[in-house]
N, C-alpha and C positions, 0 to 999 in steps of 0.2 A: 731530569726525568729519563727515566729507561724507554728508548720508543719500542726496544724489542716486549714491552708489554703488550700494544697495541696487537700484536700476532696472536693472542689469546683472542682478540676480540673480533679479528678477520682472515678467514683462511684464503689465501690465494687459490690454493690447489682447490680448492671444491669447486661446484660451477655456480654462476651469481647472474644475476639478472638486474637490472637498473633503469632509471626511467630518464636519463640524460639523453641527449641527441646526440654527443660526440661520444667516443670510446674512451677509456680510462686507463694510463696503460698501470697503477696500480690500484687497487680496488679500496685500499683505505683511503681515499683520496677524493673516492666518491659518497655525495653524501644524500643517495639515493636508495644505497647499495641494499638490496634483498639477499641472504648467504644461500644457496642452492640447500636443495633436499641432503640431508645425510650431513653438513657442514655441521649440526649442534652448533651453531655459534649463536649470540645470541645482542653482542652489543651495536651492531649497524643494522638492525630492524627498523626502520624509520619509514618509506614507504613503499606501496609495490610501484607496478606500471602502473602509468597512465589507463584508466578505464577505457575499454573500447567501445565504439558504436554496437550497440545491441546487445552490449555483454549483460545479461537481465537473468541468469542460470536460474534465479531463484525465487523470481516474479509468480505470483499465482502459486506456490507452495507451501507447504502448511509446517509449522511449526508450533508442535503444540498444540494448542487453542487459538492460536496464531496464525494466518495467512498474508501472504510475503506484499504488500501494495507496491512497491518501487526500491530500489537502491540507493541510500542516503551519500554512503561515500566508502572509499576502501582504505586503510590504513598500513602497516607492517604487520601486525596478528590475525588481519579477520577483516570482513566486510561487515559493514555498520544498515540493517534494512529498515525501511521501514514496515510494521503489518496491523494487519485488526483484528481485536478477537472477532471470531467464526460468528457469535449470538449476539455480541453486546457492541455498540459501537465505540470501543474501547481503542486507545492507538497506543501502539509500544515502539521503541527499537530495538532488532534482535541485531547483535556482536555475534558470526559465524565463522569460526577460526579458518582461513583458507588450508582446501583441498591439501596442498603441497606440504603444507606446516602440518598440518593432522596425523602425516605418519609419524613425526619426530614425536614420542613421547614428554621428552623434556616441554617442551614448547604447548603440546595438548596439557600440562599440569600447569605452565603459566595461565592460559586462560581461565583454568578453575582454580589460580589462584589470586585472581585478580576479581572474578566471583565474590570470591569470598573475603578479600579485601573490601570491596563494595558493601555484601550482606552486615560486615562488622561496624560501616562507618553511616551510623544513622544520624547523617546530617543535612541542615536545608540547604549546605552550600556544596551537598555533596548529589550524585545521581541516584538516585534509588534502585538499588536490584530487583526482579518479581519472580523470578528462575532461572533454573539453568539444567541445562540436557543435555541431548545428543541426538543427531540426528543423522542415519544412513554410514556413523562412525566419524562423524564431525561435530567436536563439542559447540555450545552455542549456549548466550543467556541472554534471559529480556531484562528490559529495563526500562525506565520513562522515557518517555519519546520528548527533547525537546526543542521548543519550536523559537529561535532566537539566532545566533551568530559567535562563531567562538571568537577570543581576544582578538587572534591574527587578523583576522578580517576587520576586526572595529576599530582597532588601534594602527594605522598602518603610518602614522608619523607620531609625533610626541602630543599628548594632553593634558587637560589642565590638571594642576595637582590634586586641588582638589578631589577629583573624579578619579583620578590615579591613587586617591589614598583610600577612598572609597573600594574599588578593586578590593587593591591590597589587603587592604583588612579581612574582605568575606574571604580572600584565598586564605590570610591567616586561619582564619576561626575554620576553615574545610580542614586546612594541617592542622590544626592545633586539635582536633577531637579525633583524627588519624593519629595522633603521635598518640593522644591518650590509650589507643588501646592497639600501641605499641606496633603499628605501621607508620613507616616510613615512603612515602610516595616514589622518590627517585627520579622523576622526569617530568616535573613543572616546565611548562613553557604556555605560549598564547594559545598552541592548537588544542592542548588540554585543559583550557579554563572555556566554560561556554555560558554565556550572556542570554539572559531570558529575560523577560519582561516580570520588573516585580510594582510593589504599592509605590500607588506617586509617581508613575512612568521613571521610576529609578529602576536600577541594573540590578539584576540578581544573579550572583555567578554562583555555576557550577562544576567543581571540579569535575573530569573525566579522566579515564585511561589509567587505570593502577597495574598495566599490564604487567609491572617491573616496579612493583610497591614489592618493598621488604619487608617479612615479621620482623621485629627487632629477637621477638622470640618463638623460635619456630613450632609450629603447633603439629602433634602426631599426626603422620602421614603426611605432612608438607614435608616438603625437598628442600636445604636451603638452597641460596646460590652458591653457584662456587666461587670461592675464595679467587680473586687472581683479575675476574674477568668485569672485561668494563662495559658499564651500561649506562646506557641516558643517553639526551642530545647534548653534543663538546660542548655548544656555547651557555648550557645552564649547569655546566654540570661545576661540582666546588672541586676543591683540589685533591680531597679525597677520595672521590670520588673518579678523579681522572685517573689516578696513580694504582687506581684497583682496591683501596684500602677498605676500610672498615668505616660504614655510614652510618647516620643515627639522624635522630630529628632536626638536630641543626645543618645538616647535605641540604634540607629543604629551606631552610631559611638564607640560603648562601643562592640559592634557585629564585627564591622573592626577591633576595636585592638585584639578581641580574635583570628578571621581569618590571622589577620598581624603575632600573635604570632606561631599560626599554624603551617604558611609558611615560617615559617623564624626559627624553632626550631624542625618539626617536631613532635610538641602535646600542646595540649590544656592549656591554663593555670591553671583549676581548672578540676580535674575527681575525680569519688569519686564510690562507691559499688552500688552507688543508683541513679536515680533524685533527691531527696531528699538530698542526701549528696553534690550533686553539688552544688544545692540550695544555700544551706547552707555556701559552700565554696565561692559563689558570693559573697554573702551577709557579711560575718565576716571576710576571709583569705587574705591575701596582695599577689597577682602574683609576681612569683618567674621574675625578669628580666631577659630578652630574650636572652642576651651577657653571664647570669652567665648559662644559660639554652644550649647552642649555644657557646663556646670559641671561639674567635675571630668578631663574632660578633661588629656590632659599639655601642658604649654606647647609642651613640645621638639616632638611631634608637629606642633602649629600652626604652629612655626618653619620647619617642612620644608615642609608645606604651602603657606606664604604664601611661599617660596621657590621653591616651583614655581609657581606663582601670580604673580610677576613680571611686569611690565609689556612689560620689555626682556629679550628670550631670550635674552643674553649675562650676564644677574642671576638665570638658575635654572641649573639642575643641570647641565652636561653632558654626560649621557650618563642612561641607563634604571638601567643597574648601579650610576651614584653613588646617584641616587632613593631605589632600593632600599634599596642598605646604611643610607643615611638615616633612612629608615623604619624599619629595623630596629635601627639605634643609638639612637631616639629611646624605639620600643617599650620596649627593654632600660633606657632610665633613662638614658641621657646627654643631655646638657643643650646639647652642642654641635655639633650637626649640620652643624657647616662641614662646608666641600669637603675633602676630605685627599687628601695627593699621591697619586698611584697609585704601586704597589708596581711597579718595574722587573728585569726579571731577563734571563739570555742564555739562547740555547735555540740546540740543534744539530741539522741535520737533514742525514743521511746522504742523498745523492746516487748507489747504486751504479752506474747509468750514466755517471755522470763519475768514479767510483772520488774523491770527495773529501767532506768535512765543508762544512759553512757554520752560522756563525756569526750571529746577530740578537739585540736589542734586542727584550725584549717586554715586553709588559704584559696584566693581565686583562683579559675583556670579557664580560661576566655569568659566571656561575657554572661553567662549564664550556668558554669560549672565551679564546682569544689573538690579539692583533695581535701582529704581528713586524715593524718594520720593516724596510724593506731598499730602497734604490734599482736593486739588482739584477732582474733580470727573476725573477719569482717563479714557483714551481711551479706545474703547470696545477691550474683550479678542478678539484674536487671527486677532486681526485688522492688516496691515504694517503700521507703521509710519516711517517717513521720521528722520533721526537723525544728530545733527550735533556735535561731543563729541568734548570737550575742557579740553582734558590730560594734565598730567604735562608736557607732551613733544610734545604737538603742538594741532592742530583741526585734527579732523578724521571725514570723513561724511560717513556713512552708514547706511542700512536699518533695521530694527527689526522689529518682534511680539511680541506683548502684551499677555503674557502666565501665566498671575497672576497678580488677585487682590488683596491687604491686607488692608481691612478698619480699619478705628481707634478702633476698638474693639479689630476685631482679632491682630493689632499690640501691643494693650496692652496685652493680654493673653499673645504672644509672646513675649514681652520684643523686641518691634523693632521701627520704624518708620512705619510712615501709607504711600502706594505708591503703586508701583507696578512692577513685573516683566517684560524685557523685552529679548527674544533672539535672539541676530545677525544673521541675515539671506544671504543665500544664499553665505558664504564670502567664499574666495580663500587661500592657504596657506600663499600668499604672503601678505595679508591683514592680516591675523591671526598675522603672524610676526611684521606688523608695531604697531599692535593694544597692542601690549607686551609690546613693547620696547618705546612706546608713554605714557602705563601708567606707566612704571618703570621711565620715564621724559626724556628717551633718544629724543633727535628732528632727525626727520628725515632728512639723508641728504636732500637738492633742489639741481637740476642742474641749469643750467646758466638760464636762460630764452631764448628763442627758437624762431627765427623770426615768423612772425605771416604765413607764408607760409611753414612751414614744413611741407614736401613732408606726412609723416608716421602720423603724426594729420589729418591730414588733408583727409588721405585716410580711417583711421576707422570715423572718424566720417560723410563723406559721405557714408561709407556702414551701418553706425546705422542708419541711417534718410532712407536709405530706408526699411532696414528691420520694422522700427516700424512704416510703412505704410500699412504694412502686418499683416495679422493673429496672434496669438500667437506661432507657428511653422516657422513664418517667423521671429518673432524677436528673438526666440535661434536658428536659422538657423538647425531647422532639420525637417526630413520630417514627414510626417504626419502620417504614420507607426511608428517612431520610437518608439522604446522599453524606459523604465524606464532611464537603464542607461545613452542611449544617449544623453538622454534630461540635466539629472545630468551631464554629462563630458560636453555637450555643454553651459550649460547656466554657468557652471564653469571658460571654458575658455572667453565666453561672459566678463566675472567679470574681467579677469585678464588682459584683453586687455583695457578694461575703466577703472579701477581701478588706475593705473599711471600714467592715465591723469591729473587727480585732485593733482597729484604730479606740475605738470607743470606751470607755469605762464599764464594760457586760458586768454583770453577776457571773460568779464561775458556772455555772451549770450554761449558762447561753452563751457564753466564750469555749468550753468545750463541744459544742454542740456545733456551733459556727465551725470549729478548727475539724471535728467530724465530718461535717458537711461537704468543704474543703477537700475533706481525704478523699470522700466517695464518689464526688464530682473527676478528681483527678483519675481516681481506679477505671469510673464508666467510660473515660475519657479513651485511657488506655487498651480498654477493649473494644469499645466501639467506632475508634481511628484507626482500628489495624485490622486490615479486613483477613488476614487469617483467623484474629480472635474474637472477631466478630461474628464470623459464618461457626464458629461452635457455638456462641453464644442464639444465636440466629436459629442452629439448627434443636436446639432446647426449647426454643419457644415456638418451634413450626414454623418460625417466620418465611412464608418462602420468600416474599418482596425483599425484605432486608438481604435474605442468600443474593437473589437478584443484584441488588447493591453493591454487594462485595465482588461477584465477577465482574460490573460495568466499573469497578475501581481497578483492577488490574491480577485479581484471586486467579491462581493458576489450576489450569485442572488439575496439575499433581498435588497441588495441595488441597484443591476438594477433594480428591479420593482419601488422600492422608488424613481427612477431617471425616470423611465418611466412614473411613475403618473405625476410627475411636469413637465415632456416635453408635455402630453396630455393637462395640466390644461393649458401651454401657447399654444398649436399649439391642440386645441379640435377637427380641421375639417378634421383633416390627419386621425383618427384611421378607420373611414368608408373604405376612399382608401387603406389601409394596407390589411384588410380585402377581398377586391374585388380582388387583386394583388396576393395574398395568395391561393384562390380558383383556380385565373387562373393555379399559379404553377402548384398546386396539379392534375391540370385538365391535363395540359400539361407531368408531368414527368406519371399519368394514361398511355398516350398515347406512352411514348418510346422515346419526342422529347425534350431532355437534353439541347441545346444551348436556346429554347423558354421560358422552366421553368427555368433558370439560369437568364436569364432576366425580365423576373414577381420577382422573390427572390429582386433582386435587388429594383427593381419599389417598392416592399413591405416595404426595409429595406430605402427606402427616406422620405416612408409617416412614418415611426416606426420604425428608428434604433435604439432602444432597445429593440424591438422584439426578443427577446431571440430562438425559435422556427424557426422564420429566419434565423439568425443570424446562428443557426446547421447546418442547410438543405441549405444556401448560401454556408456555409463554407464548407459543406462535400460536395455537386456539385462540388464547383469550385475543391478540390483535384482531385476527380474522373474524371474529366476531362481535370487535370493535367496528372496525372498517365494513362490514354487512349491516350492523345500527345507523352509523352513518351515512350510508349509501341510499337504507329506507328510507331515512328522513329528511337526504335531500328533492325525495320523490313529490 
């Protein structure tokens, strides 16, 4: 290794701050090190000082719709807060890039692009973004608040494998739908995976920190990085990554076997007196295996491990999903954790605006996604298409999104097929299961075939033909208040009630009508779980409660104005009356007379329910005159 590399990564000459107790007499040596103002360096950002008693800069400040409750923790980019929205007792964490960092442009366009790594990676094992600003000339995004413990903390010796393979897998399936749409993470370790409470007091991880996620392909107005300079923490980082070189989705999988090895032995596979000697130990030393590290231990586990652990990222895994399955063949007691071919099938996707079928070549891609080839022009991103898969073990029809392009460029850079990603939408566990065991070539049992007048057919699918004569709250059968989850548990069960019809011997008319059913169920699913697309849909029906909804989920005020301009641009004659409606209030609650200004609020939020301003002054009236009912009648 060249160490005169490392000099790209840390400048002596600039001034640096650290959070060690002794003095360092070289500064790559410390692995604390923060680069001063004006240094542009960018690979020993790891973390600041030590917090001080009282340092609270940003306690009782508002961000946004946001106001600051306490300080979570500080990191190398940014302090992590916790706040609530202002109206809704809503909790988020705002990521605020530190003061010092904010002048350095390079470093303010990392945080908005790790933004926007986040807004790209819509997964459960991933954090969710809900904005991103500026504030006073300091970028800043919210994001879910969560309430659990990262790896480092949970894992501080070795654990059973099991539970270790468990881990590893959701971190796979976090990478493996980053790598789909062509991010690269860069910097896996324990303090970036965070453990939350999921079903069955089992673990749910969630990836954090893309501060130093790479496009694989840079999107306009992104900066790449520069070529030369090293980033990550020494002890995850793969050899290519230490050397300065050129990273891709297998840098991350070379990161999973260092974290795999972690957790399954209690240390690192390569430590050394320096970053530098880590380096170095990446780059030339063979990892001691994990069984000889660990007694008793399974070999096969080590096997996969030291597989992903590869020198040359063309000698491990793949892909995140082979890893995976990996890990989980080894767990189980196989002894050979080769690469096995991927399982290929065709898949059909109805077109009705061309009135025609098409045909693709697909394959799996984590647990619930599809690549489809095809050199054809592909469906627009994040489209539903209607699907009908032809497994080795029978037909499965169900619905997807289109969540990646890969043109025949990017497919040769990659070494793949030109096509496109797609992910299964809205499915039930009992679909998940048929969808296994369909492509492992199991056929699903069929029952007998079922007179055409059975009572239980016959009864859900007169209640689907009326619910999809209704609203989109009438076809997942919840009310027009309901909350996030309801909608998710209801249009869940929706699925699992039509979903074994298609099991059945239907008449075509009631088999298309079911696979109908299916699609509109998924569609309401899709707008009524997203509360951006639900506060337009919301703001079409008047609904205020449901607007209410979607700010107590985490709707930002910039995207209710965003939502409000495009309800003006279609209904332009209303914002006059909102206005006329509004004065009355104000005229009215002047005077002392609360039921008349409760009803102009009202009249205001029909011409502009996204009148945010009403929307308070509706909602705090109507309490207060909740709370004066009450007060009477405990007299």
């Amino acid at each position: 290794m060249n160490i005169a590399r490392m000099d790209v990564a840390v400048d002596s000459n600039a001034p640096h701050i650290c959070s060690c107790p002794t003095p360092h007499p070289k500064w790559d040596e410390c692995p604390t090190v923060v680069p001063g103002v004006g240094s542009g360096q960018e690979a020993s950002l790891r973390t600041l000082p030590p917090r001080r008693a009282g340092d609270s800069e940003f306690v009782g400040q508002r961000f946004g719709s946001f106001q600051v409750l306490r300080e979570l923790g500080r990191g190398g980019m940014g302090t992590v807060l916790l706040a609530e929205h202002v109206l809704i007792p809503k909790r988020v964490a705002v990521k605020v890039l530190h003061p010092h960092l904010a002048r350095t442009p390079e470093l303010a366009a990392r945080l908005l692009a790790e933004a926007r790594a986040m807004s790209l990676v819509q997964h459960e094992n991933v954090a969710t973004l809900y904005d991103l600003d500026t504030r006073d000339g300091l970028p800043y995004f919210v994001m879910e608040y969560l309430e659990g413990q990262s790896l480092a903390d949970f894992a501080r010796g070795p654990i059973e494998p099991a539970l270790a393979v468990e881990l590893l897998g959701q971190v796979c399936d976090a990478l493996g739908a980053a790598h789909a749409r062509g991010i690269v993470h860069r910097d896996l370790k324990p303090a970036n995976v965070f453990l939350v409470s999921g079903p069955q007091g089992r673990h749910r991880v969630k990836l954090l920190d893309f501060g130093i996620a790479k496009r694989l392909v840079p999107q306009a107005g992104e900066t790449p990085t520069r070529s030369g300079v090293i980033m990550g923490t020494p002890e995850f980082m793969a050899p290519e990554q230490c050397s300065g070189g050129d990273v891709d989705a297998r840098t991350d999988l070379y990161a999973v076997g260092v974290l795999g090895h972690l957790l399954l032995t209690g240390e690192v596979p390569f430590s050394g007196a320096s970053a530098a000697a880590v380096l170095v130990a990446h780059l030339q030393q063979a990892p001691r295996p994990a069984h000889e590290v660990r007694p008793g231990l399974a070999p096969a586990l080590s096997a996969v491990l030291l597989r992903a652990l590869a020198k040359r990222p063309e000698e491990r895994f793949s892909s995140a999903a082979e890893l995976r399955a990996a890990l989980e063949d080894a767990l189980s007691g196989s002894r050979a954790p080769a690469r096995a071919p991927a399982i290929t099938f065709t898949a059909s996707i109805s077109l009705p605006e061309r009135s025609e079928s098409r045909e693709y070549v697909g394959e799996q891609m984590g647990p619930m996604g599809l690549f489809l080839r095809s050199t054809q022009p592909p469906p627009p991103l994040l489209s539903e298409v209607p699907l009908r898969l032809r497994l080795p073990g029978g037909e499965l029809a169900c619905t997807g999104q289109v969540v990646r392009h890969v043109t025949a460029e990017q497919a040769r850079d990659w070494n793949m097929a030109p096509g496109f990603g797609v992910e299964l939408r809205g499915t039930s566990a009992s679909f998940q299961r048929t969808f296994t065991r369909m492509l492992a070539g199991v056929s699903e049992f069929r029952p007998e075939p079922l007179p055409p007048e059975d009572p239980q057919v016959t009864r859900v699918l007169s209640e689907f033909r009326q619910r999809l004569a209704g609203d989109r709250y009438a076809v997942l059968g919840v009310p027009r208040d309901a909350d996030g989850d309801t909608i998710r548990a209801h249009a869940r069960e929706a699925r699992e009630r039509l979903e074994p019809l298609l099991a059945l011997p239907l008449p075509p008319l009631h088999r298309s009508f079911v696979q109908r059913a299916l699609a509109k169920v998924t569609e309401c699913l899709g707008v009524l779980g997203h509360p951006e697309r639900r506060v337009e849909y919301d703001a079409e029906l008047r609904n205020v409660r449901g607007v209410m909804r979607c700010l107590a989920a985490g709707l930002t005020v910039t995207a209710l104005e965003a939502s409000r301009r495009r309800y003006f641009q279609r209904h332009p004659q209303t914002e006059g009356h909102s206005v006329l409606h509004m004065a009355s209030a104000e005229a009215f609650m002047s005077a002392g007379r609360i039921p008349e200004a409760l009803t102009c609020y009202e009249a205001a939020l029909r011409a502009d329910p996204l009148h945010l301003e009403a929307l308070k002054r509706w909602h705090a009236l109507r309490s207060r005159m909740r709370g004066d009912a009450m007060e009477a009648s405990s007299r």
